[in-house]
N, C-alpha and C positions, 0 to 999 in steps of 0.2 A: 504494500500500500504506500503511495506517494504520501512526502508530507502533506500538500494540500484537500489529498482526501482524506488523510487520519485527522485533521481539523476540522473539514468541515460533517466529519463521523462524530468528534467530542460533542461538538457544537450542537449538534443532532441527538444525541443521547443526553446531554444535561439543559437543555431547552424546555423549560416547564410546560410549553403550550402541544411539545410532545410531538413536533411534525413528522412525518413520515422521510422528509429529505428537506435539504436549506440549499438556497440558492446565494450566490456572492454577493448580491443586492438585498439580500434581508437586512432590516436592523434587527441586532439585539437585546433591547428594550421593547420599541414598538410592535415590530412582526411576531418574534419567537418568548416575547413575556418575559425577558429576564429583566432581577432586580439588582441593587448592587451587593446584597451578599451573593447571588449566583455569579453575578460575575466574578468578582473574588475569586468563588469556585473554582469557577472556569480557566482563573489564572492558574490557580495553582493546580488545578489537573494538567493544563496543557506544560508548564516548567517542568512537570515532573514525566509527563509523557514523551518529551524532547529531551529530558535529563539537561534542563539548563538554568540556571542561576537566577535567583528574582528578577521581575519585570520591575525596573525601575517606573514610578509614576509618570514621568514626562516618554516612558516607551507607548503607554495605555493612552494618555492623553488624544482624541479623536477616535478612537479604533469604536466603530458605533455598527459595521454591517460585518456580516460572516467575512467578504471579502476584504476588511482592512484585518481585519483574524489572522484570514490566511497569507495575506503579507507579512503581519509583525512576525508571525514564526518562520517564515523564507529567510526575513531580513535575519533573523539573531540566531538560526540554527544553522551551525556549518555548512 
């Protein structure tokens, strides 16, 4: 599995609104119902799923759709 589909698998699997698949254009907040303790979550499942060192705050800062997701973990994972 590519990195950007084991992302947007997380994303899919800890998404409260529980969709069947996420497209790069979702937000999530608005689309897929996440809050900011899910997101949290979500950081730190994916840190640990990439085996990579806390997301600094100003890495999260905009990352609002599946598809800024799956950049931020392109950009910071070997």
């Amino acid at each position: 599995m590519s990195a950007p589909e084991k992302v947007r698998s997380i994303v899919c699997a800890m998404a409260p609104l529980q969709p069947a698949s996420v497209a790069d254009d979702e937000r999530l907040i608005d689309d897929l119902g996440f809050d900011s303790l899910r997101l949290m979550e979500l950081t730190v499942v994916l840190e640990r799923a990439f085996d990579r060192p806390p997301y600094r705050p100003e890495d999260l800062a905009g990352v609002l759709t599946v598809g800024a997701v799956v950049d931020l973990v392109e950009r910071t994972v070997g």
